[in-house]
Each structure stands twice: as C-alpha cells, then as structure tokens.
TIMARLO-609283 format. One record per residue (C-alpha): residue number from 1; residue in one letter; x, y, z. Coordinates in nm, 2 decimals, decimal comma. Layout:
% residues N
NUM | A | X | Y | Z
...
END
This chain:
% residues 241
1 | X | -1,56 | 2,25 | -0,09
2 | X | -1,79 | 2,18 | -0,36
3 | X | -2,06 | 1,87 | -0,22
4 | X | -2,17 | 1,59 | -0,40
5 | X | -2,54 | 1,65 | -0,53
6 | X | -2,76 | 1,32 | -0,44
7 | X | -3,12 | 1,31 | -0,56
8 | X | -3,31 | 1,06 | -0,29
9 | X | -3,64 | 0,93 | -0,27
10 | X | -3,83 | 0,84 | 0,04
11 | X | -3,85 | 0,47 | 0,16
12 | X | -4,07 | 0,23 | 0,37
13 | X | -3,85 | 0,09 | 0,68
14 | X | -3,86 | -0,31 | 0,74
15 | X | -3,65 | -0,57 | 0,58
16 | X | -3,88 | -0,65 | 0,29
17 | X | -3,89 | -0,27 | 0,19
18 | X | -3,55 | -0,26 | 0,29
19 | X | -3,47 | -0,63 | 0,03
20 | X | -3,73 | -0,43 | -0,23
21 | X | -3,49 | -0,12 | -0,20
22 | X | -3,20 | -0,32 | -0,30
23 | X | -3,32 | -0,50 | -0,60
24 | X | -3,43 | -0,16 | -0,79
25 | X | -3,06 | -0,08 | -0,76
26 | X | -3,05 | 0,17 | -0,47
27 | X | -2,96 | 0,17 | -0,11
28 | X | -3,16 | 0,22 | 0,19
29 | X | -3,02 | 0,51 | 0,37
30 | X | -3,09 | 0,73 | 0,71
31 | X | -3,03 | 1,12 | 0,74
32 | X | -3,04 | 1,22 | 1,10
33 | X | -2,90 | 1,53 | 1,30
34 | X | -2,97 | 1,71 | 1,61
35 | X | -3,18 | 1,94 | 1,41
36 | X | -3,30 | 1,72 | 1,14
37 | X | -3,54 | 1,43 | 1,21
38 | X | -3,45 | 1,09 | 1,15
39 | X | -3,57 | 0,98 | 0,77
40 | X | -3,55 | 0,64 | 0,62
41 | X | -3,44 | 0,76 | 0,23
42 | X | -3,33 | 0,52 | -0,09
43 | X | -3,04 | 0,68 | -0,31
44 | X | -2,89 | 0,51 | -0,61
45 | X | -2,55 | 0,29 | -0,63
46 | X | -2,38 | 0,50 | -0,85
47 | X | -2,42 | 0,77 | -0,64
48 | X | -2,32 | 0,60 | -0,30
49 | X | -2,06 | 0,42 | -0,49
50 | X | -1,91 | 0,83 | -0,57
51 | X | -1,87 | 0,91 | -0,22
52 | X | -1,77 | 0,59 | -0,10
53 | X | -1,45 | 0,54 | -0,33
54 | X | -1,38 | 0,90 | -0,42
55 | X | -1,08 | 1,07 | -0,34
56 | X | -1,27 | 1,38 | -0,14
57 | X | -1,39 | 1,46 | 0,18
58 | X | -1,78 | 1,23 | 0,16
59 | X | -1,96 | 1,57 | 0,17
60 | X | -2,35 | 1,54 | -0,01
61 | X | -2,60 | 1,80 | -0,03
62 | X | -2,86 | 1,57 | -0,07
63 | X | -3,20 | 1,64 | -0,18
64 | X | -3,53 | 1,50 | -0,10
65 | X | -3,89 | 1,56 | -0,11
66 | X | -3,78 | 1,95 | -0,24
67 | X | -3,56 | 1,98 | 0,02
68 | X | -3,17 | 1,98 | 0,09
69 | X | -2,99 | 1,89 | 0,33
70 | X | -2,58 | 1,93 | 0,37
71 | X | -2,45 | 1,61 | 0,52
72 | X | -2,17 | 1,42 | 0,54
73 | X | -2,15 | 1,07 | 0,42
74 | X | -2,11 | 0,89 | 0,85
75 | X | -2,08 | 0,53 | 0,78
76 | X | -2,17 | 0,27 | 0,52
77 | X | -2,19 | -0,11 | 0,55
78 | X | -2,08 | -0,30 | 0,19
79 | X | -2,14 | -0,65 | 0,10
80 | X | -1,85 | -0,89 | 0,18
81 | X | -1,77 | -1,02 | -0,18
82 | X | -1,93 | -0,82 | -0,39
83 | X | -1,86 | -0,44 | -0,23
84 | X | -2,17 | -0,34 | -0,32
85 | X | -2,33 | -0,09 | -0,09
86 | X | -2,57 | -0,23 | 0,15
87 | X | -2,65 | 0,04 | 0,41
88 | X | -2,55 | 0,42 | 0,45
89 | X | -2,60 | 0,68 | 0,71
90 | X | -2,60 | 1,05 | 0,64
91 | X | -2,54 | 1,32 | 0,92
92 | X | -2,68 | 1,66 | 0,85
93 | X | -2,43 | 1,95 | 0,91
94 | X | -2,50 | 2,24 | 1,14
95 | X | -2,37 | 2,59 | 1,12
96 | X | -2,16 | 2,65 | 1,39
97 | X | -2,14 | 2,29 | 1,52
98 | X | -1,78 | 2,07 | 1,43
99 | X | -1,82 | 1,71 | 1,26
100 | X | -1,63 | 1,44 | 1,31
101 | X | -1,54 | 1,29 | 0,96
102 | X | -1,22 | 1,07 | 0,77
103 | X | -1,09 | 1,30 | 0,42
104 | X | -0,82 | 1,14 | 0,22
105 | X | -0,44 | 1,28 | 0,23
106 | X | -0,30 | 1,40 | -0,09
107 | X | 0,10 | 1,35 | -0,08
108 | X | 0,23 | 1,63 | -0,32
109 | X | 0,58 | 1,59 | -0,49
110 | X | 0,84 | 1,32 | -0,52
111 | X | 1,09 | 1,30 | -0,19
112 | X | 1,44 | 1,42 | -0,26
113 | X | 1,51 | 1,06 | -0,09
114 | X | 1,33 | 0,89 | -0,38
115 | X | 1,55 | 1,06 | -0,63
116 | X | 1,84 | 0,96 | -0,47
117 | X | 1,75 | 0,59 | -0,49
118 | X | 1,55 | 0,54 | -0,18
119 | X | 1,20 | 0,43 | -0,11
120 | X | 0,89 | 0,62 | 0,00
121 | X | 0,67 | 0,42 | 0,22
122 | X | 0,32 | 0,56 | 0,25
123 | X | 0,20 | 0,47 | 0,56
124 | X | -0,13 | 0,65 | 0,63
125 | X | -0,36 | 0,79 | 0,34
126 | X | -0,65 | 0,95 | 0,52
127 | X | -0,71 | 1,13 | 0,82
128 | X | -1,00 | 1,19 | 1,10
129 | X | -1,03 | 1,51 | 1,18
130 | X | -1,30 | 1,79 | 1,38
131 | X | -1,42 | 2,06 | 1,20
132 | X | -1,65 | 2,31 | 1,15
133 | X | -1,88 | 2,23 | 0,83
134 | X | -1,74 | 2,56 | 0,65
135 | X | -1,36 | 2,46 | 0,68
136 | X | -1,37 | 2,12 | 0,57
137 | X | -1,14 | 2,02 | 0,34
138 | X | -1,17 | 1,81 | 0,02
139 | X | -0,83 | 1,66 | 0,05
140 | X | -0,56 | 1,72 | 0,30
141 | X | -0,23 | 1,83 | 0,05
142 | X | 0,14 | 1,75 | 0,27
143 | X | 0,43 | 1,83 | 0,06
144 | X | 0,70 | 1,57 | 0,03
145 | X | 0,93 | 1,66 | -0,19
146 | X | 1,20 | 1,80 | 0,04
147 | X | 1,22 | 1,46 | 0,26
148 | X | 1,56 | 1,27 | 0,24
149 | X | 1,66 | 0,97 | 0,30
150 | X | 1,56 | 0,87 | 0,67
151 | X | 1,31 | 1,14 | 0,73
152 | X | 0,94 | 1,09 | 0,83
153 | X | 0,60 | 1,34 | 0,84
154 | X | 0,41 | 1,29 | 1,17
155 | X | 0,09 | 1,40 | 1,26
156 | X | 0,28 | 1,65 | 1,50
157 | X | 0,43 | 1,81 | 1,20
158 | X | 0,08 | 1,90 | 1,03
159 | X | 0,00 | 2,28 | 1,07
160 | X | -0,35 | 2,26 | 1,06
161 | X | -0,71 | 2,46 | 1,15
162 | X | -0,85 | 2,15 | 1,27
163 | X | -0,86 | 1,88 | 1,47
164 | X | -0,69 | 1,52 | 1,39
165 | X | -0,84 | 1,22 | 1,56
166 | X | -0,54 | 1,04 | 1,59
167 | X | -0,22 | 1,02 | 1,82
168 | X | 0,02 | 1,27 | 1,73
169 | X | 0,33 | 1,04 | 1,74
170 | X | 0,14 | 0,86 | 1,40
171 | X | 0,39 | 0,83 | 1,12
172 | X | 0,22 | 0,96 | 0,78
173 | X | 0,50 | 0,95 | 0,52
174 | X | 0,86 | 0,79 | 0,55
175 | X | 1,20 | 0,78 | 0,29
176 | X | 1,39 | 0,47 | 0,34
177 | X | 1,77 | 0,33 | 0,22
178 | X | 1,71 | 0,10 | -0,05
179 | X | 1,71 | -0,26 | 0,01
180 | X | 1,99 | -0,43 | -0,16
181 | X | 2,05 | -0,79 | -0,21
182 | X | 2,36 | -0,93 | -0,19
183 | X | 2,46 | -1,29 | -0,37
184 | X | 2,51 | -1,57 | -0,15
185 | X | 2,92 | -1,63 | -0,15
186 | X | 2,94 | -2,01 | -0,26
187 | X | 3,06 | -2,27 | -0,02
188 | X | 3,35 | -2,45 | 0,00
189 | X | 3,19 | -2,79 | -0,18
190 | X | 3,00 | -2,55 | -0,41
191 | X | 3,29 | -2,43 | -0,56
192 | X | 3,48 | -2,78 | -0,56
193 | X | 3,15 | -2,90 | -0,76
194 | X | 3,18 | -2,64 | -1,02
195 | X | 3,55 | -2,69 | -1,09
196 | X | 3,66 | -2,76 | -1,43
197 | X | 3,94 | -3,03 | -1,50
198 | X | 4,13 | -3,13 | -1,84
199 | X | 3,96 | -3,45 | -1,83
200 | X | 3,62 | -3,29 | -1,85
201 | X | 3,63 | -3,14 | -2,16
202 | X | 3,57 | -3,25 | -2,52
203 | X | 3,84 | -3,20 | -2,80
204 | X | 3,60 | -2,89 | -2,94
205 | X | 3,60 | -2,73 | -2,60
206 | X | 3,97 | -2,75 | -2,52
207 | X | 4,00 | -2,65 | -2,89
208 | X | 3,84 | -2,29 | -2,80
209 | X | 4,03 | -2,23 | -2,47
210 | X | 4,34 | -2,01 | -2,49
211 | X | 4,63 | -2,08 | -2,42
212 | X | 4,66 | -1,95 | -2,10
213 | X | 4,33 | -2,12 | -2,01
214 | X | 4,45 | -2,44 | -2,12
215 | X | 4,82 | -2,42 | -1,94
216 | X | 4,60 | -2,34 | -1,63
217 | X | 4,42 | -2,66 | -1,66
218 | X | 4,72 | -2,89 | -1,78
219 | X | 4,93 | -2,72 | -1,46
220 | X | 4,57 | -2,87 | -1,22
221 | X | 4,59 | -3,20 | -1,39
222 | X | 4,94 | -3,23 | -1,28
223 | X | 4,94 | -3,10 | -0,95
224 | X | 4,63 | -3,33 | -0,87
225 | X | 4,84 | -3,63 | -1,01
226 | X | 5,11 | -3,53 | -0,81
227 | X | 4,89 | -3,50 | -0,51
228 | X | 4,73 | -3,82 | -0,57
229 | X | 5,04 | -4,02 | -0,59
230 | X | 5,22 | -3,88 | -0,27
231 | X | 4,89 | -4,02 | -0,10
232 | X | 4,93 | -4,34 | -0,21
233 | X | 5,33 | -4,31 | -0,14
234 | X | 5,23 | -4,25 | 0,24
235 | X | 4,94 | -4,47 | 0,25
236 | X | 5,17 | -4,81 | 0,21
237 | X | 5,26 | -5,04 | 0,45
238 | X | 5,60 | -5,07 | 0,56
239 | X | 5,74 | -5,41 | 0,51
240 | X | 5,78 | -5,64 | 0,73
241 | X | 6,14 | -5,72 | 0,91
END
C-alpha cells in the first residue's frame, strides 16, 4: 500500500523541549525498532492528525535527517478535550519480520436485509491483525450485500492471509427485523373520557354531523336516560307497612 510521506525533524528530550515542541505546532515523537535505534523526532499536526483519523492502515515512510524509515504509526496519546495530538510512537518495519497493527474495515454493498426493510448494525469497524510489512492492507473490504435478514459476518468467516488479533466468535456485521412500534390500545376510562354525547356539542357542530352521526348520538342520549332512570327506580326505598 502506498505509505504516508512524513518529513520530521530531530528533537531535544525533556519536558521543556518536549512543552517547546508543542507550541511550534508539532509533536514530539519516537521511532524505534529492533534494528533501528531509538530517536526522539518532532513531526507536524497535520501530518499526525492524517494518520490518526484516516481511513487506512497508519503506514508512514518517514523521513529524517536524509534518511527513511518505513514504520507504522504504534500508538499515540491525544489531549482529553481538545484531541489534539500530544505524543506518538513510530515502529520501523523489517523485511521479513510480521507487525502487529489495527487497519480500518471497509463494508462494501448494501445487505439484501436492508432493502427489504431491515437494519444493518455495524458492529466492529477495524481490525488487529499480524502481518508481514509487504502484505499489509490499506483497508480490509467484506462484502455485504448478500446478507438477509438475521444473518451476521464473524471473524471466522474472513478468508484472510493474515492474522486477526481478536476472538473468532467476534460479530463484525449483522441485518436485523425492523423495530416496529405499536400504539398503546386505550383503556377502559380513556375511552369513557373521550366519548362524545348530544349534550356536548354546540348548535354549529351538531349542524355538520350527518345524519347517521347525529341518530347515533340521539339513540346514546336515550339509552343513558333510560339507564339513569332504572337506577334511580331500584335505588328507592320501599315503603314502610
């Protein structure tokens, strides 16, 4: 894959040249590697900031004091509010010899699931993988499109020349049913508040009923009355002998 071309500059170590590094807009850096000597360096944000948020494998070829040196971008601390970069540590590749970095997942396609009304849930969007420096991979591309409803990508069902760093049972990709909400059925009082009697309406509104929406009414009013009268036919005491 093609690496990202970082011009550094050599730096002093200590917190002051370290606080003095920061304020010129750069970042104090390492590079280190079994064959490479440890070497404080300062590169600028922008740069950093392109391997840190980019959507590639973090591979550098980074150049200092007429030099290069292939490396992958290891770890990186960033400020807790801002994000900005504080500290970054390069490893320097070796021929021959597998690295141990995390390159972004590229999901290809939209899931015949989706189509069909369902949801696709991405659940994991980078991967840690083993590899040789020659085979790494700027992206990792997993096509999707044929997933229906109900089916999932694992890592067991990558085909791939390298090693993944995680467990094998790790969903990557899953379709789901699509949630649907269903509106609460009213209660019993609910429904008893939001009837409508004859003795509720104005003149106007009874005036743009129709007529079977008015005889529905009138027939209500008299059943209540009738109702209401019964009860207080049976709620009277009986006379006394």
């Amino acid at each position: 894959m093609d690496a990202t071309v970082i011009e550094a500059q050599p730096r002093e170590t200590g917190s002051k040249a370290a606080r003095d590094v920061r304020q010129n807009d750069n970042v104090p850096c390492i590079l280190y590697g079994s064959a490479v000597e440890s070497t404080p360096l300062q590169v600028p944000i922008p740069a950093l900031n392109k391997l840190i948020h980019g959507r590639s494998a973090p591979v550098a070829e980074v150049h200092l004091d007429g030099e290069s040196h292939n490396c992958i971008l290891k770890d990186f601390d960033l400020h807790p509010i801002t994000d900005r970069p504080l500290h970054a540590d390069f490893q320097a590749l070796e021929d021959g010899r597998k690295v141990t970095l995390t390159v972004p997942i590229h999901f290809q396609g939209v899931p015949l699931g989706q189509k069909n009304g369902g949801d696709t849930q991405l659940i994991v969007r980078e991967l840690t993988i083993s590899v040789l420096p020659e085979n790494i991979p700027a992206q990792i591309d997993i096509d999707i499109e044929d997933l229906a409803i109900g089916d999932s990508i694992h890592i067991y069902d990558l085909d791939v020349e390298y090693d993944i760093k995680m467990a094998d049972q790790q969903t990557l990709v899953t379709v789901v049913a699509p949630h649907i909400e269903t509106a609460p059925t009213p209660t019993a009082e609910e429904e008893e508040e939001e009837a409508v009697s004859l003795e509720d309406l104005s003149e106007e509104e009874k005036a743009e009923l129709s007529e079977e929406e008015l005889a529905e009414l009138e027939a209500a009013a008299e059943e209540a009355e009738a109702e209401e009268g019964e009860a207080e036919e049976g709620g009277e005491a009986p006379a006394e002998g």
